[in-house]
N, C-alpha and C positions, 0 to 999 in steps of 0.2 A: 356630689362634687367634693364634699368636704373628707369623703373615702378614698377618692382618687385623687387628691394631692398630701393625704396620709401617705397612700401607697407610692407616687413619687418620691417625697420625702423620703419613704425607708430604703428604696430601691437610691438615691445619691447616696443615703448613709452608708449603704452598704458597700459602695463602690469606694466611697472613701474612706472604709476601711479598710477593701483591699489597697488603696492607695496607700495606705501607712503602711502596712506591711511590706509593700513593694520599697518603700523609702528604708524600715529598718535594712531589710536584704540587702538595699543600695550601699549603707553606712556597713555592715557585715563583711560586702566585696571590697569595698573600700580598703578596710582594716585590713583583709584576708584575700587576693582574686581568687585563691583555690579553694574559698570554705565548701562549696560547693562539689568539689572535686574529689572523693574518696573510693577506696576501697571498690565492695560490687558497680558504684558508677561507673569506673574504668574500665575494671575486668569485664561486667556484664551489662549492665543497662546499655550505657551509649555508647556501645557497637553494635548493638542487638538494633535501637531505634535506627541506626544511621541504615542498618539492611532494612530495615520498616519503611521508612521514605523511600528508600531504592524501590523497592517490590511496589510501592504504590506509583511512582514514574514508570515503570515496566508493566503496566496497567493489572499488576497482580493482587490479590488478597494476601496479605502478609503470615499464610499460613505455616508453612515450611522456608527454611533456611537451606541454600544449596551449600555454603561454608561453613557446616560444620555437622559433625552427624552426632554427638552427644548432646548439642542443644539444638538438633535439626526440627524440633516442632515446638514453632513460638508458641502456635493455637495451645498447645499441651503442657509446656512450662506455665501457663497462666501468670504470671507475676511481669509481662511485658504488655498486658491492655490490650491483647491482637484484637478482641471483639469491642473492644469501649471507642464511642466517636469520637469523644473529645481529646481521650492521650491520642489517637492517629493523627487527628485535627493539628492537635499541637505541635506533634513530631515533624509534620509534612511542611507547616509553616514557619516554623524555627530553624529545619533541614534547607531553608530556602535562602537564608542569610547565610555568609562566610564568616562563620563562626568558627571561632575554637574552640577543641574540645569542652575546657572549663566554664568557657562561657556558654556551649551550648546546656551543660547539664545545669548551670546557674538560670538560663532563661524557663527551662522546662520547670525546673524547681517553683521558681518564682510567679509564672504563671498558675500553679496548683495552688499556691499559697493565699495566691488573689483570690481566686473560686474560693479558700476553705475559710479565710476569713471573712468574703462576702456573706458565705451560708449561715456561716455562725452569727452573724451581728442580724439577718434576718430572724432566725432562731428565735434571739433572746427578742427581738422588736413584737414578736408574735407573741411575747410573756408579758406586753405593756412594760416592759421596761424602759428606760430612758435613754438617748442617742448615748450618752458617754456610757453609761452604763452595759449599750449593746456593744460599745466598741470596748470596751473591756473585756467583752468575753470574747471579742474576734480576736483580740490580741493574746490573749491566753489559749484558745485552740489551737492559733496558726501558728504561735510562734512558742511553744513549752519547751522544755529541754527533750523529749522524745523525739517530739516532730524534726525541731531544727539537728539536732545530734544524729538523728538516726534515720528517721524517712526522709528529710529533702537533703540530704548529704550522701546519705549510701546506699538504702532500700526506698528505692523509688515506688515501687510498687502499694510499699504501705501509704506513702504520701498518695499515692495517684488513685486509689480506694477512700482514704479516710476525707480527701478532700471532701465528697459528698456525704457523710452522714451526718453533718448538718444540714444537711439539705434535705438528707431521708426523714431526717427527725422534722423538720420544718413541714415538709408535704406531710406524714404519719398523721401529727397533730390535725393539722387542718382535714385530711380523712375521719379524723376522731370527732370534729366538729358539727353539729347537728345544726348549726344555724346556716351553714352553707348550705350551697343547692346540692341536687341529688348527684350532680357530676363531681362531687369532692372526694369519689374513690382512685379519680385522675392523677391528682395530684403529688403523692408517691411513687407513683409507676417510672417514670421516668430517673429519679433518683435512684431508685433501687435497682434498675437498670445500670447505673452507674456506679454504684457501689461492688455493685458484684463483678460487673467488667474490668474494674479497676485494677484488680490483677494481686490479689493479698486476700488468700481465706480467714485470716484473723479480724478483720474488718467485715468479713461478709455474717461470722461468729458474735461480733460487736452488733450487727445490724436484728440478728436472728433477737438475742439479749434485748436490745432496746425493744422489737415487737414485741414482747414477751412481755415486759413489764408496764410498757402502753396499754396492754390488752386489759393485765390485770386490774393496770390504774382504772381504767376505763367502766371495768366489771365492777368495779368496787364504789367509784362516783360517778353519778349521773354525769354521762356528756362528756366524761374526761375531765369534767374542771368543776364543776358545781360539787360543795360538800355534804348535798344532800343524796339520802339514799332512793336509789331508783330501786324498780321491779327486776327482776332477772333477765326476763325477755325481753324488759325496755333495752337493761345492759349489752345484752348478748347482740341484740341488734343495731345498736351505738357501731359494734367494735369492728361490722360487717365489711363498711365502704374501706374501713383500711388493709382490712386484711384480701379484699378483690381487689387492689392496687398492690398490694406487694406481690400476690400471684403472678398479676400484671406485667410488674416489672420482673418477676424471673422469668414470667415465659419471654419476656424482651432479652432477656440474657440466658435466654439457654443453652446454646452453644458455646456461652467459656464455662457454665459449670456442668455441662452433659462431657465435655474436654478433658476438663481436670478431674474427672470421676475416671473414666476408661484408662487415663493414662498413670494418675496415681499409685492404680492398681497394681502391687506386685514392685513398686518401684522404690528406689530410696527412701525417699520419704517415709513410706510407711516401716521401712526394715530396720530402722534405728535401732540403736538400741538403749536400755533404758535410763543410761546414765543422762540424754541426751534430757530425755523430761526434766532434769532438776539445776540444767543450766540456764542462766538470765531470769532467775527470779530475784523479786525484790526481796533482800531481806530486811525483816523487821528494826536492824538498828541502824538502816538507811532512811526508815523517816525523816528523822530531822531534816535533810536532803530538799524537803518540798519547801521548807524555810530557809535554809542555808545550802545553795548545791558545794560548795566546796568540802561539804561535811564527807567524809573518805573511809569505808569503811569494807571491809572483805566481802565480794560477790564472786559466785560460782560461773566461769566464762564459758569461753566455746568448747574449751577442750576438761570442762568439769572440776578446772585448777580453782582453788581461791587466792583469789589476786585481789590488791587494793585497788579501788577503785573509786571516783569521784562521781558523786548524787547527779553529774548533770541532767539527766534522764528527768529527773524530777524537778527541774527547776522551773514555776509557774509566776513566776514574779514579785514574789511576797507577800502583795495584796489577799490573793483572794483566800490563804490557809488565816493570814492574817485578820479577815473579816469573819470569816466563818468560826473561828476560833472567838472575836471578842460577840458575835453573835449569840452563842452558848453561854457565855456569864453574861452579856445583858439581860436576853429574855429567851431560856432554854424554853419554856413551855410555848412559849408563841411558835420560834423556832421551828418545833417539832409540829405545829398543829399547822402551819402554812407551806413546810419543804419538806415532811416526811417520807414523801415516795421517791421526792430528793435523793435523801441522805437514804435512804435504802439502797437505793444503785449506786450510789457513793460506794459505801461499806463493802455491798459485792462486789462491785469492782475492784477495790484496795485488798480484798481478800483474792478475787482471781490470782492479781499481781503476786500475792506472794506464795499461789498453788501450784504444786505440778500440772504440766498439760499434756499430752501425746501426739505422735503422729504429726500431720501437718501442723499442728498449734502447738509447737514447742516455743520455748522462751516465753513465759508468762507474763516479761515486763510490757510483752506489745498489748499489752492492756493501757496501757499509761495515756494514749492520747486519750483513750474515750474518758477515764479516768480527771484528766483536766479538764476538759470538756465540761462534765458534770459538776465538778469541784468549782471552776469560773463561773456556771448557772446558779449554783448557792451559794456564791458570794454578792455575784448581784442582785439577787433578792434579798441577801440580809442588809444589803447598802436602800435596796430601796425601803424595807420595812422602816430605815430611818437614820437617812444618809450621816445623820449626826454623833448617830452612835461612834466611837471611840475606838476605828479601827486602824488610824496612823499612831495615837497612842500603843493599842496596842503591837502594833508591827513592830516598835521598838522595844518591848517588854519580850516578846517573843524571840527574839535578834538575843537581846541577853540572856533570857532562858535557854535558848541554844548553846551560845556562844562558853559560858560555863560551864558545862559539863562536854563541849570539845573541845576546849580546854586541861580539861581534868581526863579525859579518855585518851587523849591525844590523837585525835580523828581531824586534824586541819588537815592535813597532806600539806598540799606543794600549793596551795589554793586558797586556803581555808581565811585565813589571815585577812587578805590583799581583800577578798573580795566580803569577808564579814568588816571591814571598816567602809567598802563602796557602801555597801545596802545600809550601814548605820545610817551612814552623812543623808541618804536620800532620804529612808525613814525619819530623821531627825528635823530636817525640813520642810519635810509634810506636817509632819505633827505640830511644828510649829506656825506653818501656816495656817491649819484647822481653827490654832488657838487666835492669831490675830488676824484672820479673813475669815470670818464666819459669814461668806455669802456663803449663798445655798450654791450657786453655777459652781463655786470653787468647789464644795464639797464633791459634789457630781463630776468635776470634772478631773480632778486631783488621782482617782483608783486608775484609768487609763493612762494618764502622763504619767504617774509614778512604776506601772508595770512595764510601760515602754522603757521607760531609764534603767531599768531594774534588771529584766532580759538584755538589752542590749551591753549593759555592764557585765552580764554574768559569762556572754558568748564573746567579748571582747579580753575579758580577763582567765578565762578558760578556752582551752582545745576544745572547740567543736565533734571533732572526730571520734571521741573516745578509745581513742588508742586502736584504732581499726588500721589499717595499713593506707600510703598514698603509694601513689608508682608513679615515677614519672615518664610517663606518656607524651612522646613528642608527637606533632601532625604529621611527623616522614612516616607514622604508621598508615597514613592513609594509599602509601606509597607499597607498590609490592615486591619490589627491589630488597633483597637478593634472591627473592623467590619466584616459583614460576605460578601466575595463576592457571594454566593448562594442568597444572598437576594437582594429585591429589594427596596431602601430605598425614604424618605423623610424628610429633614432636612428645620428645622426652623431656622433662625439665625438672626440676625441684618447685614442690611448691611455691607459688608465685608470693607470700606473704612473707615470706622469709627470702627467694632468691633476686626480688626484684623487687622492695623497696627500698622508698627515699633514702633510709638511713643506711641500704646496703650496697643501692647503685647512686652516685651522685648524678653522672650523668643518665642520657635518653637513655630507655630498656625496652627490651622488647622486638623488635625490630628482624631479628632471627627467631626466637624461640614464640613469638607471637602467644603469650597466654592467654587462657581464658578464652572471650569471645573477641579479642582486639584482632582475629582473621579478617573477621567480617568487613573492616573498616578498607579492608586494601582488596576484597573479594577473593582471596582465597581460599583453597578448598583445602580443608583440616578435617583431620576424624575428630581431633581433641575441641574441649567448647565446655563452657562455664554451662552445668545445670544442677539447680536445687532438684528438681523431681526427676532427673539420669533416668526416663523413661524409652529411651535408643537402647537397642540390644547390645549394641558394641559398648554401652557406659557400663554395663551390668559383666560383658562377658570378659573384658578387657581391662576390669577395675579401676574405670576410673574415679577418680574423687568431684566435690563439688566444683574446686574454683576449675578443676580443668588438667590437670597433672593425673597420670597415669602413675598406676604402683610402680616404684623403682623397680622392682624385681621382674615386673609383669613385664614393663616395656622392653629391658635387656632381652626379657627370652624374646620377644618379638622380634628386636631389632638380631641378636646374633642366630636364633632359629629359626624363624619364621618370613624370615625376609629372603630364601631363596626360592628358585622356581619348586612352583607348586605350593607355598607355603601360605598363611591365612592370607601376609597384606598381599600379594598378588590378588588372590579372588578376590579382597575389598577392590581392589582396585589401585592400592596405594602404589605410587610412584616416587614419593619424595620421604626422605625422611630426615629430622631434624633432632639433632643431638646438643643439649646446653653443654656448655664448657666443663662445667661441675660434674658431669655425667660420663664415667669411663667407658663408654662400649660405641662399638665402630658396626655398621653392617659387614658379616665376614665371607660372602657372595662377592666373586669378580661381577657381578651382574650390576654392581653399585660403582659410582664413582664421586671422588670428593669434590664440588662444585662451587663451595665457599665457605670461609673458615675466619673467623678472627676472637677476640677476647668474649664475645658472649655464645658461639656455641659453630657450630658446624651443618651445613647442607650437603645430603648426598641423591642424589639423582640415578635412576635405572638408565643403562647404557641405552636401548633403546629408547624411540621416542613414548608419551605420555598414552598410557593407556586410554581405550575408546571407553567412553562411558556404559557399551553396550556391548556385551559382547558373546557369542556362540560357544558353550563347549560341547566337549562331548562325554565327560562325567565328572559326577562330583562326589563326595567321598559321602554326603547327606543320603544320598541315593545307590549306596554302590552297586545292586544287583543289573541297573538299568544304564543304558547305552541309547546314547545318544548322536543323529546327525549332525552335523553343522551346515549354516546357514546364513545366505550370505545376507549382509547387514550395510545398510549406505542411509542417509544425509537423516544423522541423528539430530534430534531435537531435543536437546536435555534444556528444558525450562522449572522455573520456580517448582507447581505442584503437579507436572507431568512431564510424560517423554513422549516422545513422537521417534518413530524409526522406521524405514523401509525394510519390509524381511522378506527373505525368498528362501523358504526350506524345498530340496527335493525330491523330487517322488520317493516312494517307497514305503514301507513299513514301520520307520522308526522314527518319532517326533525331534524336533528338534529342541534347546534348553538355553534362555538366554537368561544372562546376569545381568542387575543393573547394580552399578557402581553407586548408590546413594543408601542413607539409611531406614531399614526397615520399620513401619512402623503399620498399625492393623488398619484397614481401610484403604490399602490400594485396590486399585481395578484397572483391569485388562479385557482389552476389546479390540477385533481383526475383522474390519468393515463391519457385520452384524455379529459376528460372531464373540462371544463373554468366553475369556478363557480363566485360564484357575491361576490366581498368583500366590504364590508358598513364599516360604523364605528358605534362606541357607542358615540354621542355627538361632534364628530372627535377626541377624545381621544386615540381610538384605536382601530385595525380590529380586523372584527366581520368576521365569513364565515356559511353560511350559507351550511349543507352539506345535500343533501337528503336523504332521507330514503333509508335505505337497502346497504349504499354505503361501498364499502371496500376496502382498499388499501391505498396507502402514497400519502397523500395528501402535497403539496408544495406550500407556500407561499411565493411569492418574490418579490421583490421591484424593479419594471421596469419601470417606469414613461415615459409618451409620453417623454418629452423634450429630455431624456437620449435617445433612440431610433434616434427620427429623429434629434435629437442635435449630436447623432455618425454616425447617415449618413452621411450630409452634412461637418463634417471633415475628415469622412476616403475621402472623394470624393475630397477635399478640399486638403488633404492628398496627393490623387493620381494625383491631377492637379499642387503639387508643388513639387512633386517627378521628375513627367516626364516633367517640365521644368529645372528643375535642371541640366540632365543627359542632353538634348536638348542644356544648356546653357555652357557646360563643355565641352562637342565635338562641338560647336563652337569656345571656348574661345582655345582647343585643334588646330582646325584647323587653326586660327589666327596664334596661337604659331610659328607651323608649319612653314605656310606661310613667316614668320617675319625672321624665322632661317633660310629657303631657298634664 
């Protein structure tokens, strides 16, 4: 009994942890409604999500995107959760309220933030730490300068991954655990299903690291926690239940990483090049930073410039570099003999941050949440070793060791100042409370109040955003006025970070030139679309870039060569096309007309009406030796991840060849009553089917890709292995119960 109002206990505290969190966010909105509102939010998250709720009302798997064909496969971009329950959960339910934009990405935010500071304050409770002291480190996980700066403002993705690895870590441990029962290889499975869904391989990288060093810890002390040395085989066999739970949990998430393997291939992502490694790493005379973020000092950006820039990335609330630092001149040998494996992942972490990475794990700093994570962990164990020790002292010693030599470097920036006199005053009245409140509750409870005051000063006295771009996005995008959604368009524009923010359009943007993935919001059909891994053949053949802007030069030739009969955007399909104001070239085909025109860009329209989504030729330049029928085609069914179409090719000797007007991508299939036909593509642009002669009946195309297949076997199976431990672990935990009462 006295277990199971432990375990209450920790499960309220945890809740009222997310509750604090949820309060600072309130006090952040407060100060800020659009803190939440940036950069990929706009362009890419929540219009991707707002099609994610759509596709699930339309009773579909939010596989494929029919609005847009460069981010036409959510399942394959992975950085949008299409496999994780809880981001759909949340999408479907937050899509249910008449929200607006900002509000919508502030509530999805805010809900992640509750999950990550619930995990984490469980975490630290499962270390015998103390309630304030667990809530110290939910505040410092969920609310650090990375997190709040960078995943729940603009990369959502990393927020909707790292939510769980305190959760992973929390299940690991207890897998690691030998005094539970034999079902305690359970207990990770389900996190690490979430970890990986969540849609951010740098977290999934973070998860890989933390197994890694658990196992060693594990090998090296008895049981994971006892300082005595076991036998090898005792070891080896300790480290078993977690590592059949982490299987566990990937075969439950095989499908988004069987996804991003097939489709990364070949694609952006991988073709970088290599200057790309050595932007967003931390460098070294941005330390100070974890003590004072206003500290401003030259980092390598997006485009490999060195620009000044301000630590907020790093900002952990003062406290815990402040405990861990007076920790070391208290009692450095204790120190190291109680948090060694600690401070070992400490260190490799702080060195990740400041390493090159490649490929998908570029920008080195997205080390930083797991980074504070760890760094909050040894600070509240150096409070618990003994709470009394002299760490609001030192926090103000540290404040002028800083403050000195940014002074003398002249590293304040525009920040520096304002916000080294906040942190003093706060510091200064800690410390003096320590000196005339020597209760023990105050000591305990002083590192979480002062962290709270400490972040919410740093994000109230600093831009959030890090100099990332806003746009203002009004809700008439939900609206598809002046566009037709019958048609299928291509839009030229200047990149959107430059032609369409705040500080270059005052008013609404967007609205014609629709960047990025803001089609999605009003359902129209765009070749153009915001994707990190440009795994669409049209993103690769047609160059376009990330946020969604096609090469200036590329588009012109499109638009003044390619746009008359016979020319590519016919066979895509295209019908519309959209020109920003900034951009000189006109379609030069009478076959085009000007349909709407004002200060942000121009519509032109094919004289006839909008092309069929399906349609019969009879050659294509792919094929030129072969000649083909035509066949007649009626009551098309273009849906989410299939089409339906009546075909009737006529007798004789030569098949006929239909086009679909969406994007190519590997894993379609074609089938005519029983009959499996062959689907090709044109240049991998888009399927092509090939239908024989004489054939008649409803032909169906639909998008079934190996991975989706055997990536859904091995999690229904995966599924049904963590089912029936479950019910197995529950009439144990039942019989126990039993037992205990009798």
């Amino acid at each position: 009994m006295s277990q199971l109002r432990s375990k209450r206990s920790d499960l309220l505290g945890a809740f009222f942890a997310g509750l604090t969190v949820v309060s600072f966010c309130l006090l952040l909105l407060w100060h800020d409604p659009l803190v939440f509102w940036n950069d990929d939010y706009e362009l890419s998250i929540l219009p991707v999500f707002a099609d994610v709720a759509r596709s699930w009302s339309e009773g579909y798997l939010p596989l494929l995107s029919p609005y847009s064909w460069v981010c036409g496969n959510l399942a394959g971009e992975f950085q949008y959760g299409t496999f994780s329950v809880f981001v759909n959960a949340a999408v479907v339910l937050i899509w249910k309220f008449p929200l607006t934009f900002p509000e919508q990405a502030a509530a999805l935010s805010i809900t992640h933030l509750f999950v990550l500071a619930s995990g984490a304050f469980l975490l630290a409770r499962d270390r015998k730490l103390c309630l304030p002291s667990s809530l110290f480190v939910a505040l410092v996980a969920a609310l650090n300068g990375w997190i709040v700066c960078w995943g729940a403002t603009d990369w959502f993705g990393a927020l909707g991954a790292f939510t769980w690895l305190p959760w992973a870590w929390w299940g690991l441990e207890r897998a690691l655990d030998r005094r539970r029962s034999r079902w305690r290889f359970l207990w990770p499975a389900p996190f690490v299903y979430l970890v990986v869904t969540g849609g951010f391989p740098y977290t999934v990288l973070m998860l890989a690291l933390l197994i890694a060093w658990l196992a060693c810890r594990a090998v090296a002390l008895r049981g994971g926690g006892s300082i005595e040395p076991a036998g090898q085989s005792q070891s080896l066999t300790s480290i078993l239940p977690m590592f059949v739970g982490v299987a566990l949990g990937f075969g439950l998430s095989a499908p988004a990483w069987l996804a991003l393997f097939d489709y990364v291939r070949g694609s952006a992502r991988v073709t970088q090049t290599t200057l790309a490694h050595w932007q967003w790493i931390v460098p070294w005379r941005a330390l100070p930073a974890f003590v004072l973020p206003g500290w401003t000092v030259n980092w390598t950006d997006f485009s490999t410039r060195q620009l000044s820039h301000i630590g907020t990335e790093l900002a952990c609330g003062l406290v815990a570099p402040a405990a861990l630092i007076a920790g070391f001149i208290w009692r450095p040998r204790m120190l190291m003999r109680r948090l060694g494996w600690e401070l070992i992942l400490l260190i490799v972490l702080l060195l990740l941050c400041m390493l090159p990475t490649a490929g998908v794990f570029r920008w080195s700093f997205r080390w930083l949440p797991f980074l504070h994570l760890v760094l909050a962990i040894c600070a509240a164990e150096v409070l618990r070793l003994r709470p009394g020790s002299p760490t609001a002292s030192a926090s103000v010693l540290l404040l002028v060791a800083v403050t000195i030599p940014m002074a003398i470097f002249n590293t304040a920036g525009n920040y520096g100042v304002a916000l080294m006199l906040i942190y003093f005053q706060i510091a200064v009245v800690w410390a003096v409370g320590e000196w005339f409140l020597p209760d023990f509750k105050f000591r305990e409870c002083a590192p979480a109040v002062v962290t709270f005051a400490i972040l919410l000063a740093t994000y109230i006295c600093i831009p959030t955003n890090c100099g990332v771009p806003k746009y203002n996005f009004s809700q008439e995008l939900t609206k598809p006025a002046p566009l037709d959604r019958q048609r299928l368009y291509l839009a030229v524009y200047s990149p959107a970070e430059f032609a369409y923010r705040r500080e270059y359009r005052s008013g609404p943007a967007g609205q014609v030139a629709r960047p990025g993935n803001t089609p999605m919001w009003a359902q129209l059909h765009f070749i153009d679309g915001y994707s990190p891994i440009l795994s669409a053949g049209v993103a690769r053949e047609f160059k376009f870039f990330t946020h969604g802007e096609i090469d200036g030069d590329f588009g012109k030739y499109l638009v003044e060569n390619q746009s008359t009969s016979g020319g590519i955007l016919e066979k895509l399909g295209v019908d519309g096309i959209v020109v920003a104001q900034e951009i000189h070239v006109d379609p030069s085909s009478s076959e085009w007309r000007l349909v709407f025109a004002n200060e942000e860009g121009r519509v032109f329209h094919r004289n006839d009406g909008p092309f069929p989504r399906v349609r019969s030729v009879n050659w294509i330049d792919s094929r030129p030796a072969e000649k083909f029928v035509k066949a007649s085609i009626s009551q098309i069914n273009d849906s989410r991840n299939n089409v339906v179409v009546d075909v009737d090719v006529p007798e004789g000797d030569r098949p006929a060849l239909l086009t679909f007007s969406r994007p190519y991508f590997r894993g379609y299939d074609g089938r005519m009553g029983g009959q499996k036909l062959i689907v090709d593509s044109y240049r991998g642009l888009f399927p092509i089917v090939e239908v024989p002669a004489g054939s008649h009946g409803r032909l169906t195309l639909s998008y079934r890709p190996r991975w989706l297949i055997y990536g859904g076997a091995v999690a229904f199976a995966s599924c049904a292995v963590f089912a029936i431990g479950l019910v197995a672990a529950a009439r144990d935990f039942s019989a126990r119960l039993l037992n205990s009462r009798g």
